[in-house]
C-alpha positions as CSV (number, residue, x, y, z in Angstrom):
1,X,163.4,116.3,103.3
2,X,161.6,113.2,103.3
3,X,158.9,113.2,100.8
4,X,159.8,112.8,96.7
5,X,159.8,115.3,94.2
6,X,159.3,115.7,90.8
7,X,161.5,118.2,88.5
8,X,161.5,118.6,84.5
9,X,164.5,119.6,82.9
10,X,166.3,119.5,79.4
11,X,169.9,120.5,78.3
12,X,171.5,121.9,74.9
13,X,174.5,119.9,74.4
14,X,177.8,119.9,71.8
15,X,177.8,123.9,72.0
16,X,181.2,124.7,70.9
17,X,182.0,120.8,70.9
18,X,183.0,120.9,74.5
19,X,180.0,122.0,76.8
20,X,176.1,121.5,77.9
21,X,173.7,123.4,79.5
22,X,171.1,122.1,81.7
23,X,168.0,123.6,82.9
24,X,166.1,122.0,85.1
25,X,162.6,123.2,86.8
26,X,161.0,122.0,90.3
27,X,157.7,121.1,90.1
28,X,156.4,120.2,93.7
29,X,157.5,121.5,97.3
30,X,158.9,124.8,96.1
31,X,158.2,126.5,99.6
32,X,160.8,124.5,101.5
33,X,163.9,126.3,103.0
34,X,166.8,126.4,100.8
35,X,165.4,124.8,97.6
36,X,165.4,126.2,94.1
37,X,162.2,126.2,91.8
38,X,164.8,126.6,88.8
39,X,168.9,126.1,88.3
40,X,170.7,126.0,85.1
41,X,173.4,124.0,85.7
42,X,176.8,124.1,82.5
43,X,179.3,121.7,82.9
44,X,182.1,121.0,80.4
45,X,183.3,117.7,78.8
46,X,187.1,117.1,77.1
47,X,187.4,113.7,74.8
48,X,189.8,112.4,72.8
């Protein structure tokens, strides 16, 4: 893959004071092998 992209996306964060959730959509080039339109993506964050 060569060419640019574009994607949109937004995330809920602070749920349960530790994690996020991001969705994220692809806009252009969605035919291509091996490439998501959509993905939510959680990931989780300790501080002190």
């Amino acid at each position: 893959m060569n060419k640019g992209y574009y994607e949109v996306g937004f995330g809920i964060e602070n749920i349960f004071k530790i994690s996020r959730i991001d969705f994220t959509w692809r806009l252009t080039d969605t035919t291509a092998p091996n490439v998501y339109q959509f993905i939510v993506k959680p990931s989780f964050k300790l501080s002190f």
